[in-house]
C-alpha positions as CSV (number, residue, x, y, z in Angstrom):
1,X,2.9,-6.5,10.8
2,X,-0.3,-4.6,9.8
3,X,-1.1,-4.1,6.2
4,X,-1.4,-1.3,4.6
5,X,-3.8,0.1,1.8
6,X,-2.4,1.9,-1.4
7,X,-3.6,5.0,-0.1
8,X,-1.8,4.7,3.1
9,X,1.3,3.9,1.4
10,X,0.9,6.6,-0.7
11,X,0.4,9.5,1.9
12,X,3.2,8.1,4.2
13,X,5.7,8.1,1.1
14,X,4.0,12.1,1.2
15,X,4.0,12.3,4.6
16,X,8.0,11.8,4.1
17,X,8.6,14.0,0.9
18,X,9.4,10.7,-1.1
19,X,8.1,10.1,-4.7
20,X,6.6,6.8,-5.6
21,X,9.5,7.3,-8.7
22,X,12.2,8.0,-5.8
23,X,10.6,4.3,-3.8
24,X,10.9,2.5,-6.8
25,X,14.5,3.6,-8.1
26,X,15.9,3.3,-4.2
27,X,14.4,-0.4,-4.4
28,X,15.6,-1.2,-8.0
29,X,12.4,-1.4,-9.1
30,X,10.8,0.1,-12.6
31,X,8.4,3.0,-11.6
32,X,5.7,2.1,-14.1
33,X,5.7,-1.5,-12.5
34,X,5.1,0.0,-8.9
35,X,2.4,2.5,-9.9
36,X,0.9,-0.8,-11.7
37,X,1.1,-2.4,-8.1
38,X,-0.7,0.6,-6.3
39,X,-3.0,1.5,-9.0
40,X,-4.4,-2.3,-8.8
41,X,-3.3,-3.4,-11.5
42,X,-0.9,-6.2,-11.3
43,X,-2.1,-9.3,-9.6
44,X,1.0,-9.5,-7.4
45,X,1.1,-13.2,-7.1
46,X,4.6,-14.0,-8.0
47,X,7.7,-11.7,-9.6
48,X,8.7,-8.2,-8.9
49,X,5.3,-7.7,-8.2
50,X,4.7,-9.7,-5.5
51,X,8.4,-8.1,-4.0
52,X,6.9,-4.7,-4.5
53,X,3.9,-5.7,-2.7
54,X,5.9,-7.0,-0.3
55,X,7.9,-4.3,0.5
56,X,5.2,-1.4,0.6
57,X,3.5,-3.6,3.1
58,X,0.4,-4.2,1.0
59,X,0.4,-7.8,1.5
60,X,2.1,-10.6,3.6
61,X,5.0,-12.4,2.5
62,X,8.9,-13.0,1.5
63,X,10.9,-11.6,-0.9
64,X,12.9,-14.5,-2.0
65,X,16.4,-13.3,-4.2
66,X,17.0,-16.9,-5.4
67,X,14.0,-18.6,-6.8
68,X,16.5,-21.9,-6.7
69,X,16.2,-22.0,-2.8
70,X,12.5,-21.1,-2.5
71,X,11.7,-24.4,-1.2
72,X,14.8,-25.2,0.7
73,X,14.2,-25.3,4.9
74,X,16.8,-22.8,7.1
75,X,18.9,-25.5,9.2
């Protein structure tokens, strides 16, 4: 997979007729907190920030939904 910048996220989500406000509500996540994210200014190391990043495709990753089986191994 091929990262993307914030401006190529943001003219493929205009490319598409999609608000950033529509992205973030679709993902359940806070608009103000994904504008933070694109603008550069979350660090996007851990927390919904680091999903968001995630999921735009502006850095590598894995959304984990249980922080209690982060570690385990898939059998």
């Amino acid at each position: 997979m091929s990262l993307r910048t914030a401006a190529q996220v943001r003219e493929e989500l205009k490319s598409k007729g999609v608000s950033i406000t529509q992205w973030a509500i679709a993902n359940k996540f806070s608009p103000n907190l994904v504008f933070e994210v694109l603008g550069g200014r979350k660090k996007c190391i851990r927390g919904q920030a680091h999903d968001i990043a995630v999921k735009l495709g502006l850095k590598q990753g894995e959304v984990c939904s249980n922080p209690a089986t982060a570690l385990q191994q898939a059998a």
